[in-house]
Structures are given as C-alpha cells and as structure tokens.
Backbone as JSON Lines, residues from 0, in Angstrom:
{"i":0,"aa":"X","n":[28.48,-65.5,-48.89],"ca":[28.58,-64.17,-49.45],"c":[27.32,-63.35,-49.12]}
{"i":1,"aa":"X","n":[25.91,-63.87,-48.9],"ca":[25.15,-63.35,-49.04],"c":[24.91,-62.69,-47.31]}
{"i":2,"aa":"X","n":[25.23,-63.35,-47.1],"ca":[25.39,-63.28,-45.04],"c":[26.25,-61.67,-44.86]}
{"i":3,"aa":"X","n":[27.22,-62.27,-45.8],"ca":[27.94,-60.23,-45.96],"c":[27.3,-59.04,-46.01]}
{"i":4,"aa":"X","n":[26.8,-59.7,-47.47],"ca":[25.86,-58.22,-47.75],"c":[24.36,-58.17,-46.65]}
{"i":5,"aa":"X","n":[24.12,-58.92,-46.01],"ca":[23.32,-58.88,-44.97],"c":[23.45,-57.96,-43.76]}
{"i":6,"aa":"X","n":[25.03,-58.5,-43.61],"ca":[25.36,-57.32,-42.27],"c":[25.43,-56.2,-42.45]}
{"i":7,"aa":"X","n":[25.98,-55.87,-44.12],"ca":[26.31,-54.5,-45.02],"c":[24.81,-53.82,-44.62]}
{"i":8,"aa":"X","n":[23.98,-54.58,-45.11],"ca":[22.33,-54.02,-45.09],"c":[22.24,-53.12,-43.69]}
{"i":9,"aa":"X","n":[22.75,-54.32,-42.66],"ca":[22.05,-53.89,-41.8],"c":[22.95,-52.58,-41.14]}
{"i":10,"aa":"X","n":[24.24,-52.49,-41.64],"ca":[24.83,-51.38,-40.78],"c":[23.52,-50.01,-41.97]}
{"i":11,"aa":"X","n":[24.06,-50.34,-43.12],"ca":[22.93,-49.24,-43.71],"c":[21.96,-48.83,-43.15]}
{"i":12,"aa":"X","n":[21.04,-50.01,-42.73],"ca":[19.97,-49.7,-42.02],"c":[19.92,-48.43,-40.5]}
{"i":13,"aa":"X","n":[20.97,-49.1,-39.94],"ca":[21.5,-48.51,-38.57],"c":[22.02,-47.31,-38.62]}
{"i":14,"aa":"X","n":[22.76,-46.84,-39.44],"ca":[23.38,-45.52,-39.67],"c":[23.17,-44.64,-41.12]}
{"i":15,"aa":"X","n":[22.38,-45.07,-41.67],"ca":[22.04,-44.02,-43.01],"c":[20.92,-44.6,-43.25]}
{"i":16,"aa":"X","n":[19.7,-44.21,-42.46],"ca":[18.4,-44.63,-42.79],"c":[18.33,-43.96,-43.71]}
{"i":17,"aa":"X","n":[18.3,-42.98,-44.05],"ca":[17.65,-42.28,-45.41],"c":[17.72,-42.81,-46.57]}
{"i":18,"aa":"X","n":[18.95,-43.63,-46.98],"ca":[18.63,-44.19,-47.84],"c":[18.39,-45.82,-48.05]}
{"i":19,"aa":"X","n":[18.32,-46.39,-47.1],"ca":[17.28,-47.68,-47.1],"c":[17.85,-48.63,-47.41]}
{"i":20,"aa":"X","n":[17.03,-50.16,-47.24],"ca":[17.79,-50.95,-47.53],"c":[17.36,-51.78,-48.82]}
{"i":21,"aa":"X","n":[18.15,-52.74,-49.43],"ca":[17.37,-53.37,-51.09],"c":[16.45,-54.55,-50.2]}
{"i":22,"aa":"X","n":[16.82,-55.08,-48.96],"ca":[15.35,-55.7,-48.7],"c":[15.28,-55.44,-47.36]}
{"i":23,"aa":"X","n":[14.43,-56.47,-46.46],"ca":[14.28,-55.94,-45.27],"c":[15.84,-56.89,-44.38]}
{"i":24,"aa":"X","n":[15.99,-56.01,-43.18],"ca":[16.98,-57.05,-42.84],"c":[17.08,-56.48,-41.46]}
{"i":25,"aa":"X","n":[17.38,-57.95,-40.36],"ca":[17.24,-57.33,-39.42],"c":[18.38,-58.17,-38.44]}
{"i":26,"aa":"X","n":[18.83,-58.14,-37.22],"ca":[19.6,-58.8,-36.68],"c":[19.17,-60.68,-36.18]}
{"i":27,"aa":"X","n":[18.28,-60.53,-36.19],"ca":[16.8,-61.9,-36.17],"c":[17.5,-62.24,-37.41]}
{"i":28,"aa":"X","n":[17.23,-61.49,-38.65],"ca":[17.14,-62.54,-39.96],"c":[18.61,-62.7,-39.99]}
{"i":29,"aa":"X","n":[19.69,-62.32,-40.01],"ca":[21.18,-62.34,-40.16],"c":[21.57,-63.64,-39.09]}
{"i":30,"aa":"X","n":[20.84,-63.79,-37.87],"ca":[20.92,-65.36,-36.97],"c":[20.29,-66.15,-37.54]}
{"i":31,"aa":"X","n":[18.68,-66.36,-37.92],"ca":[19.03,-67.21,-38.98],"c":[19.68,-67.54,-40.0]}
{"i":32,"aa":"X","n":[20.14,-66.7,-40.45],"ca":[21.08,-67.41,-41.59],"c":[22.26,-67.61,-41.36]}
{"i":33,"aa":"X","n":[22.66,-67.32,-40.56],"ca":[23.59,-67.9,-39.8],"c":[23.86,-68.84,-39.15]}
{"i":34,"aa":"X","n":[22.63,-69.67,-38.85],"ca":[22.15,-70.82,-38.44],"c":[22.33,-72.0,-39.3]}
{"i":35,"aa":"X","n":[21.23,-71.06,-39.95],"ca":[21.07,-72.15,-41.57],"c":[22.54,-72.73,-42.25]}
{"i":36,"aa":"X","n":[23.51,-71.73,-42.14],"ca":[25.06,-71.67,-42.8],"c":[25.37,-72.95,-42.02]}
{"i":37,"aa":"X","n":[25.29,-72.67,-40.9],"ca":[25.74,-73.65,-39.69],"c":[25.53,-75.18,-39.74]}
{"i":38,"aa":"X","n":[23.74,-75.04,-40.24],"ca":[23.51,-76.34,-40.23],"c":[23.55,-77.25,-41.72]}
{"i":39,"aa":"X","n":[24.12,-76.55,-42.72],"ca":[24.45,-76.49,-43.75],"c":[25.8,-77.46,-43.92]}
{"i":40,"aa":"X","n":[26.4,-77.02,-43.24],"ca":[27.59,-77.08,-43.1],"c":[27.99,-78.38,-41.75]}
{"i":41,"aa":"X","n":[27.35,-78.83,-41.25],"ca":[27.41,-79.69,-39.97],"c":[27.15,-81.01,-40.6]}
C-alpha cells in the first residue's frame, strides 16, 4: 500500500509542484522499495 502512495507522491511531485509532497520521494526511492517488496517476498 505504501509503494502506492509513493508513486501518488511522486506524480504530485512531477505535475503540481506547488503544492508538495508529505515526504521526500523520488523514482530511486520508489526502486528501492520495490526491491525491498521483492525481496520480502522471495
């Protein structure tokens, strides 16, 4: 779930900078955790 609101962040980030994001988020941090899910899960 949290991987969601990650990508959510980051389109925010990408197309309505003005109003920002609740943390930092970047396409880097969304592969790791995507990783992490991965190896979580393996």
């Amino acid at each position: 779930m949290e991987l969601r609101w990650m990508t959510e962040e980051l389109r925010v980030s990408l197309f309505a900078q003005r109003l920002g994001t609740a943390y930092p988020v970047s396409e880097k941090r969304i592969y790791a955790a995507m990783d992490a899910v991965e190896d979580a899960t393996a």
